[in-house]
N, C-alpha and C positions, 0 to 999 in steps of 0.2 A: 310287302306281301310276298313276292319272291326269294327273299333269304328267310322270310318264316318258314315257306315250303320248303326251301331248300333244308332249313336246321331238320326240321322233321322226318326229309327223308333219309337225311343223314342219322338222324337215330335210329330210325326204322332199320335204315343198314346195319348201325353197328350194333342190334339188339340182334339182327339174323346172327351177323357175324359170332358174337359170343356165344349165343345159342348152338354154333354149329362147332366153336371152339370146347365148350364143355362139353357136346357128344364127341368129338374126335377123343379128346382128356377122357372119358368114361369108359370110351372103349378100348382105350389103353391100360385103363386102372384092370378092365377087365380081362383083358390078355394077358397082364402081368400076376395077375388070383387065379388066374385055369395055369400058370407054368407053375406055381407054389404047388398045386394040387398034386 
């Protein structure tokens, strides 16, 4: 029961994590299209 929670939270985590990695990534994508401009 406790390493099923535990797997879960750990994906929970690492689903934030990427979610927070692809906004940082996007808003880079975006600062580097406003210097093209």
């Amino acid at each position: 029961m406790g390493a099923l929670t535990n797997a879960k939270s750990d994906r929970l985590i690492s689903r934030k994590a990427i979610k927070r990695l692809k906004q940082e990534m996007h808003a880079e994508v975006v600062d580097n299209c406003s210097d093209f401009r």
